[in-house]
N, C-alpha and C positions, 0 to 999 in steps of 0.2 A: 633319227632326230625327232622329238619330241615337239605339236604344234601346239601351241597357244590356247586355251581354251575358247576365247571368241573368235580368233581367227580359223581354229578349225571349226566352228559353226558354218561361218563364214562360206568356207573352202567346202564342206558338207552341202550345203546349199546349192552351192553354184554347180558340183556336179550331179544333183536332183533336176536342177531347172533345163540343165543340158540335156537328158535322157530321152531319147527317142520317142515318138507318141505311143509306142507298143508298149503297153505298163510291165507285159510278161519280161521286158529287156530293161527297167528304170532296176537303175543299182543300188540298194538299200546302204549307205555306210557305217563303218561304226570302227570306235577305234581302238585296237584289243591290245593290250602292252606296246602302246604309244606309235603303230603301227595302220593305218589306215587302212581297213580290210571293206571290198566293197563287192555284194554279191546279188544280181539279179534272182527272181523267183524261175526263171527256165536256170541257171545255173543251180539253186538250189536244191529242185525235181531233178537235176541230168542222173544221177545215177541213183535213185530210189528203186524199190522192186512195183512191176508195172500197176500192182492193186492199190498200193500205197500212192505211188503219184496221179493214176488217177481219181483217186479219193481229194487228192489234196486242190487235182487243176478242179475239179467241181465242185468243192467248198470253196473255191473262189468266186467261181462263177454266179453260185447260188448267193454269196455274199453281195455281192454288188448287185445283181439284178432279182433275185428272188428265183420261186418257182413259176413256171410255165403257164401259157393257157389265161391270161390277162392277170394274175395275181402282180407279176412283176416285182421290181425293186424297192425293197422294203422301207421302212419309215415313211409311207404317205396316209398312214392313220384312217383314210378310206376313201372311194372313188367311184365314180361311174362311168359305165360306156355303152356304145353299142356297135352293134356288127350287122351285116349283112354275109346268112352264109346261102352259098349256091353252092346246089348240090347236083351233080352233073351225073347222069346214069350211063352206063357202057355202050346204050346208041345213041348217045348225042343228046335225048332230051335232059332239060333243069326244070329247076325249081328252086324256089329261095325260100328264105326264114329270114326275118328283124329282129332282133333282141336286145333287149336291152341290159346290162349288168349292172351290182350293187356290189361292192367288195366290204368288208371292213379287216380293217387289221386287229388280229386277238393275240400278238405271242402275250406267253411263250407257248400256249397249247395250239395254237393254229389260228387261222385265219377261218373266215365266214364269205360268201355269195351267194347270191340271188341272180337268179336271171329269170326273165320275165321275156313272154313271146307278145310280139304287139302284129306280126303278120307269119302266115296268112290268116282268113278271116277264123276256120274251121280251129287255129291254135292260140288264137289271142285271149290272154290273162292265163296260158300255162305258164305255168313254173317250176323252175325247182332249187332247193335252198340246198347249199354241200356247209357243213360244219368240218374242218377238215382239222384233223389229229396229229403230233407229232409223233405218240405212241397209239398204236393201232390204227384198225382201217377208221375212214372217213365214214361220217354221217351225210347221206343222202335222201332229198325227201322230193317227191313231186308232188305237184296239184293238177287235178283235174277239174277246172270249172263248171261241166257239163253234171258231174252227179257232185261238185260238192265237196272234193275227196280227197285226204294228203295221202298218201301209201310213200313206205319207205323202198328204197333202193336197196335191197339186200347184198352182201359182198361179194358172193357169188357168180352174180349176176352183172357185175362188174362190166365185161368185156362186152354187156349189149351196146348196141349203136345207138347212140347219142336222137333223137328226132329224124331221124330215117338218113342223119350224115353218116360219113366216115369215121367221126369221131368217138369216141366213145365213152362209158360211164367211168371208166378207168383215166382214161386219158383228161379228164377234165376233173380228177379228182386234186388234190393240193402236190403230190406228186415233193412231198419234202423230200430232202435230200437224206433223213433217216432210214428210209424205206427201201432204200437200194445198197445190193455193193457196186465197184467200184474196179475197172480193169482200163488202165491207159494202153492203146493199140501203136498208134502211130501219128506219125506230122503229116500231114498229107493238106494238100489245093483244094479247094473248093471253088471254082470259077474266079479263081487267081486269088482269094485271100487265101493265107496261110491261117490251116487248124490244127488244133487237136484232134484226135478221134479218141472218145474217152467209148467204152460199153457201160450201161446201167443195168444187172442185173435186179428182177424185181424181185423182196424177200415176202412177199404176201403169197399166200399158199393159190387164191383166188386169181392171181393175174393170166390174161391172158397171152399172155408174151416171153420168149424166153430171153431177149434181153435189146434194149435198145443201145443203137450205135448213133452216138451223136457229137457231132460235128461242131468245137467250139472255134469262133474268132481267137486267135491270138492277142490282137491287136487290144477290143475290147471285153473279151469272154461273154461276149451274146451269142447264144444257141443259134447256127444256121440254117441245119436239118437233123434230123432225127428220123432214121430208119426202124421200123421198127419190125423184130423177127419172132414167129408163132411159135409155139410150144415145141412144136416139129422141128425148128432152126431155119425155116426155111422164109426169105424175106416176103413181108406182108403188107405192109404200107410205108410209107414213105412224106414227111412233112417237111417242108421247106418256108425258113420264116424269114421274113424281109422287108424292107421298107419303115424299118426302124427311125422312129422322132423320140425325142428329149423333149420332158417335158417341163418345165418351171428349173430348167436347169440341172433335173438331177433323176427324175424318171423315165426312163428307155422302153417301151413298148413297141414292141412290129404291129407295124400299119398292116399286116394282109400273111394269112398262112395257106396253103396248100397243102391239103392231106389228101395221097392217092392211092387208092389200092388194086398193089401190081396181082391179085387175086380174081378180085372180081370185075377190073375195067373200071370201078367208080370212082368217084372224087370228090371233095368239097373245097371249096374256097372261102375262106373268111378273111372282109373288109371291115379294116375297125375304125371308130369314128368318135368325136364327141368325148374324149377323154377329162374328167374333170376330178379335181382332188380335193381332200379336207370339204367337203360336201356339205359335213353337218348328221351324216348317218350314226345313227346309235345299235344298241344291240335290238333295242325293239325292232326294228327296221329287218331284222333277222331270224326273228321267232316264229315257230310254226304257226302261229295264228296269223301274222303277218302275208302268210303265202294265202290266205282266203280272201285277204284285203288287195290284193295287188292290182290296180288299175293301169 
């Protein structure tokens, strides 16, 4: 039996508004030789081969919320933050860092940051500015206040540690979703939500990792944790992200990440704070002369 064309608007709707809060289970409809055919995005991955669907769960994920490491969920034209990271050594002593971020949005070639140290006293007005690429590596650059001085981040050199954290030049670099393959593992719990476990294989000859295993909500496709494993296969750090707020309705950001390395006993903690968007930042604001001027 053939439905009505506004009625089955109608009747399309009403089983959209019914669909559980898990988007992965909300039934897309449509109606194929007068036949109302209606299929979820986990019913349409269920029998994909495992590189394919998880290609396809992490261009979701990256669609809605962006890439990693504050860039977040795209269309906010540009934004500022700051964090508070502690960095905790294998006997117990810390130390913190203040920083401040500048983002701006550039597609289609990539996006731009700036982060800017405001403590301790020995690192205030360092920075350093990432121009980050859809095709090929990232542009990275640091300042040194003390002699004056931009020097670039070479790609190689990628996998140094971040300001004596755990994180790294790699890790904080735009991290598109171009630059990796793609292997869906399994459905597995993460402290009771249900995930994905997708692996991100890195194709940059320079990375230092042989493949990150991360951990998506079902529910909303926010990144949990992300295990990350050394050239060797053998697991090396470990980040867990959480305390996620929404911001003017429609950007998702974690309040607080944890990166610990089961290698050498250390860890860092980053508290994020101060999130504000449409700013008013231009490209000036992002130019390597910019990084001399940074107060």
């Amino acid at each position: 039996m053939r439905i009505g064309a506004s009625l089955l608007g109608i009747f399309l709707l009403s089983i959209n508004l019914a669909a559980p809060a898990a988007e992965s289970y909300q039934r897309k409809c449509e109606v194929v030789d007068g036949v109302v055919v209606c299929q979820s995005l986990a019913d349409e991955l269920a029998n994909l081969p495992a590189e394919e669907k998880g290609t396809r769960l992490y261009q979701e994920a990256d669609k809605r919320h962006g890439p990693l490491m504050g860039y977040g969920s795209p269309g906010y034209g540009d934004s500022q933050s700051k964090f508070i990271a502690v960095i905790k050594e294998a006997d117990g002593t810390q130390n913190t860092r203040e920083i401040r971020l500048k983002y701006l949005e550039n597609s289609p070639d990539g996006n731009k940051r700036l982060m800017i140290f405001d403590k301790p006293k020995d690192l205030k007005r360092h920075a350093m500015l990432t121009v980050s690429h859809k095709d090929g590596a990232d542009e990275q650059w640091v300042y040194d206040p003390e002699n004056n001085q931009v020097k670039r981040i070479l790609s190689n050199n990628a996998f140094t540690p971040f300001s004596g954290t755990e994180i790294t030049f790699e890790d904080i670099s735009s991290q598109d979703i171009t630059k990796y393959d793609y292997q869906y593992e399994r459905d597995a719990q993460l402290d009771g939500t249900p995930c994905y476990v997708i692996n991100r294989f890195p194709k940059g000859k320079y990375s230092g990792y042989q493949r990150l295993e991360t951990w998506i909500d079902k529910a909303t496709y926010l990144v949990k944790k992300i295990d990350y494993y050394d050239r060797g296969g053998k697991l090396l750090k470990t980040l867990v992200m959480g305390n996620y707020q929404q911001f003017n309705d429609k950007y998702w950001r974690a309040g607080e990440m944890l990166m610990e390395n089961h290698q050498s006993g250390r860890s860092t903690q980053l508290v994020w704070s101060e999130y504000r968007f449409n700013t008013g930042l231009t490209e000036a604001d992002f130019s390597l002369n910019s990084l001399k001027n940074v107060n």
